[in-house]
C-alpha positions as CSV (number, residue, x, y, z in Angstrom):
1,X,0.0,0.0,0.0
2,X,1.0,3.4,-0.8
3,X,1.4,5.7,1.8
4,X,-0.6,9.2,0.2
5,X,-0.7,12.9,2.5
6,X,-3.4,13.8,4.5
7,X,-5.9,15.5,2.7
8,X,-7.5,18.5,4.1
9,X,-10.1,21.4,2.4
10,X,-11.1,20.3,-1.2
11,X,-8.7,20.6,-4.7
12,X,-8.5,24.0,-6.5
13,X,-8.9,24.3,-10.3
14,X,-6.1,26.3,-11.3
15,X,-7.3,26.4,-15.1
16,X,-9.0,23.4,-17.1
17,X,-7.8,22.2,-20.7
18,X,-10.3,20.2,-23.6
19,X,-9.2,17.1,-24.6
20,X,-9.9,15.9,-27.7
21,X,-9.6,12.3,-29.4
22,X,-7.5,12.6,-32.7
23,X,-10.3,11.1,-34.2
24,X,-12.9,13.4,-33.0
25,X,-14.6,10.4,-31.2
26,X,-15.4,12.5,-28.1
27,X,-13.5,15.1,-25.6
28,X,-13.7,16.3,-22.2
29,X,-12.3,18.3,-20.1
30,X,-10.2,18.2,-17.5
31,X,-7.8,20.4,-14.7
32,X,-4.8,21.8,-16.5
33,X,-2.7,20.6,-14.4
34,X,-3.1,17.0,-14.7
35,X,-1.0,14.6,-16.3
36,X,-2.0,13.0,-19.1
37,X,-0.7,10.0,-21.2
38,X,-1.8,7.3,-23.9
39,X,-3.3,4.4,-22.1
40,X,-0.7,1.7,-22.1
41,X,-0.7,-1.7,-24.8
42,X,-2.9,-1.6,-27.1
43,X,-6.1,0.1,-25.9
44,X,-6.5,3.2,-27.7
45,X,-7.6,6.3,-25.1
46,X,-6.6,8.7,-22.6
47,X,-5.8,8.8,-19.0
48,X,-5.5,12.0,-16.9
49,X,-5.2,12.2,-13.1
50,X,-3.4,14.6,-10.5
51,X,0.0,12.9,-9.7
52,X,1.8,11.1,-12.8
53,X,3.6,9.0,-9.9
54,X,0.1,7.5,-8.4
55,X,-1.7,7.1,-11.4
56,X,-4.2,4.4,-9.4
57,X,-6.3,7.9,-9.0
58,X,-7.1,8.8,-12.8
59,X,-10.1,9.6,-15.3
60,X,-9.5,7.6,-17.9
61,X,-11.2,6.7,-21.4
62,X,-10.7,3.7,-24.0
63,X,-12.7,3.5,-26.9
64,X,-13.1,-0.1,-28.8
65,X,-14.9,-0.7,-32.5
66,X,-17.0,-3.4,-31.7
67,X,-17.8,-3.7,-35.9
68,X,-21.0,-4.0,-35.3
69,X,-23.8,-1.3,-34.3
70,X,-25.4,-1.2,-30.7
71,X,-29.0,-0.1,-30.3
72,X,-31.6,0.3,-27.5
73,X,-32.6,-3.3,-28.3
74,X,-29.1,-4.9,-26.7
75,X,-29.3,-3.5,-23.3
76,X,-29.8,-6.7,-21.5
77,X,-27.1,-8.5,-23.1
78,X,-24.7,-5.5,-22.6
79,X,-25.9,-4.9,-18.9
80,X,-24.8,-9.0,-18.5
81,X,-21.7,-8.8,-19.7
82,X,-21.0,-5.5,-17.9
83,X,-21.8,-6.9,-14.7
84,X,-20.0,-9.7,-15.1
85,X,-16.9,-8.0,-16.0
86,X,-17.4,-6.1,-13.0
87,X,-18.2,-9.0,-11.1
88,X,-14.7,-10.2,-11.4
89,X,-12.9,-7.6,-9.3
90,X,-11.8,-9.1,-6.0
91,X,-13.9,-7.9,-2.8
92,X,-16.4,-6.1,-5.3
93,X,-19.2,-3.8,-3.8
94,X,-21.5,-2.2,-6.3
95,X,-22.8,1.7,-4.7
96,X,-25.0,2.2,-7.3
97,X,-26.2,0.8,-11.0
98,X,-28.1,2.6,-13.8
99,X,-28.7,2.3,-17.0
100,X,-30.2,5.1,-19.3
101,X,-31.2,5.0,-22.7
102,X,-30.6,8.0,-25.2
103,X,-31.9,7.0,-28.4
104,X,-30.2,4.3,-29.6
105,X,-27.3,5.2,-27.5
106,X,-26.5,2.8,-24.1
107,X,-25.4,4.0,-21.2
108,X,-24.6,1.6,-18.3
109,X,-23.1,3.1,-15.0
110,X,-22.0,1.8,-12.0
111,X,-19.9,3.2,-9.0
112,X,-18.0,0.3,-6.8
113,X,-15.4,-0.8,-4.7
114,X,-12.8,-3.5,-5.2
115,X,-9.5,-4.7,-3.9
116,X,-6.4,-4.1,-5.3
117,X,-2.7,-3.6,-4.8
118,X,-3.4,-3.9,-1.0
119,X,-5.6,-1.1,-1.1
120,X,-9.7,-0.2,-1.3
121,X,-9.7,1.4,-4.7
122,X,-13.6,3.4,-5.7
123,X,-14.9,3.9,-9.0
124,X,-17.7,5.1,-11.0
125,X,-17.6,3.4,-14.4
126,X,-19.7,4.5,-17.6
127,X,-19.7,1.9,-20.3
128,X,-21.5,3.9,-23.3
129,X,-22.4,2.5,-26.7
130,X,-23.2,4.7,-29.9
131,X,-23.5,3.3,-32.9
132,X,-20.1,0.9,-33.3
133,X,-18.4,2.2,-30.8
134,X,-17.7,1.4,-27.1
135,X,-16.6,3.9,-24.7
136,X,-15.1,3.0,-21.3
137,X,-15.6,6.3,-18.7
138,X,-13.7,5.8,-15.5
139,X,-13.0,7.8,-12.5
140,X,-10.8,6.0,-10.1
141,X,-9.5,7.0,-6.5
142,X,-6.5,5.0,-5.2
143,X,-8.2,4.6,-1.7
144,X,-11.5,5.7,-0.8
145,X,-10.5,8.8,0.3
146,X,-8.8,10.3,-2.7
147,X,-12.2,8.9,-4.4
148,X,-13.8,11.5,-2.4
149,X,-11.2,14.5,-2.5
150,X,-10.6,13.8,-6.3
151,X,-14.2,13.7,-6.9
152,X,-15.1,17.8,-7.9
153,X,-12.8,17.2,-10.5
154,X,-13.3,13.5,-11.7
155,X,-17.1,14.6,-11.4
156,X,-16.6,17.9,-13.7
157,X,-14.5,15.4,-16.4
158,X,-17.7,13.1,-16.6
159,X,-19.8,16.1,-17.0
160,X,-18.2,17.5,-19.5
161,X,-17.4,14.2,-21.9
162,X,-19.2,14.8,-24.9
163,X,-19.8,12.5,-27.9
164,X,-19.9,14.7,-31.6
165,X,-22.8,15.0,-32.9
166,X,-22.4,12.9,-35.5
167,X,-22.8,10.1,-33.7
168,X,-26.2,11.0,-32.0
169,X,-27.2,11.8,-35.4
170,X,-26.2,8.0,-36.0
171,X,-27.9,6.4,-33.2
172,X,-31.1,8.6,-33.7
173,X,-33.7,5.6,-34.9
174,X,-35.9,9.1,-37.0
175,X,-32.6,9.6,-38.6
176,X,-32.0,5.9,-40.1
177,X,-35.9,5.9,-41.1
178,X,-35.9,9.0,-42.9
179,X,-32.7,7.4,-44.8
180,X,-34.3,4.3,-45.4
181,X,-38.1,6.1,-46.9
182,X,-36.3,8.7,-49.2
C-alpha cells in the first residue's frame, strides 16, 4: 500500500484544458494541471489524473470498434456482460447501478469498490455505446478517500465528456428511417 498525505479542504482548479480524441470520437475536459498519457498496450484512449507518480487515481477513457452497431434493443445483453466484468474484481461492492437509454445510444453506469494492490480502490464506471463504438468512462480513487477528495474534478471530467454530434445523429432511430423512406 502506498502511503498518500493527508488530505485537508477540497482541490483547487487552477485552469482546465479540452481534450480531444484525434479522431474526433469524443472530448472532455479536464484540470490543467493533470497529467496526461496514452493508455498503455494496445487500448486506444486517454488517461488524466493529479499525480503522474500515483496514477491508481485517474479519469481515464478507452474506446473499442465493436464492428458491429449497438442499439436500444441490446441493453440486457450489454448490462450482463458489464456486470460480469465487473463481477470479477476481488472484494467487489456495487454503490450504485443505472442504466439510461438516449436514443439508440446505451449508457450503463456503475460506481464500486474492489481490492487491489493492497488497497480499497472506488470507481464510478460509464460503459456507453453509440452506434459501433464502445466507450469505457472511468473515474478511479487510489483509496477511498482520494475517491472522495478527487471527486469535484473526476465529477466535472464526466460532465463535461461529450460525444460529436455525428454520432447522436447515427444512433437517432428518426434519422435511419428518414434514410431508409427517401
Amino acid at each position: 500500500m502506498r502511503e498518500r498525505p493527508e488530505r485537508t479542504g477540497r482541490p483547487r482548479f487552477t485552469g482546465v484544458t479540452t481534450y480531444t480524441d484525434r479522431l474526433g470520437r469524443y472530448e472532455f475536459r479536464h484540470p490543467s494541471s493533470w497529467f496526461r498519457a496514452e493508455l498503455d498496450g494496445e487500448r486506444d484512449g486517454v488517461i488524466v489524473g493529479p499525480d503522474r507518480d500515483d496514477e491508481a487515481t485517474h479519469f481515464a477513457v478507452a474506446v473499442t470498434d465493436l464492428g458491429v452497431a449497438v442499439t436500444a434493443d441490446d441493453l440486457a445483453v450489454l448490462r450482463e456482460g458489464f456486470d460480469h466484468g465487473i463481477a470479477e474484481l476481488a472484494d467487489v461492492s456495487i454503490e450504485n447501478s443505472r442504466d439510461d437509454l438516449y436514443n439508440d445510444i446505451v449508457k450503463l453506469e456503475r460506481t464500486l469498490t474492489f481490492s487491489g494492490e493492497g488497497e480499497t480502490h472506488k470507481r464510478r464506471v460509464w460503459s456507453m455505446y453509440a452506434d459501433h463504438w464502445q466507450f469505457t468512462v472511468v473515474y478511479q480513487g487510489a483509496s477511498v478517500e482520494e475517491f472522495a477528495y478527487w471527486l469535484p474534478m473526476g465529477n466535472y471530467c464526466f460532465t463535461s465528456f461529450n460525444l460529436p454530434l455525428s454520432l447522436w445523429f447515427a444512433t437517432d432511430p428518426a434519422m435511419r428511417l428518414s434514410e431508409r423512406t427517401s
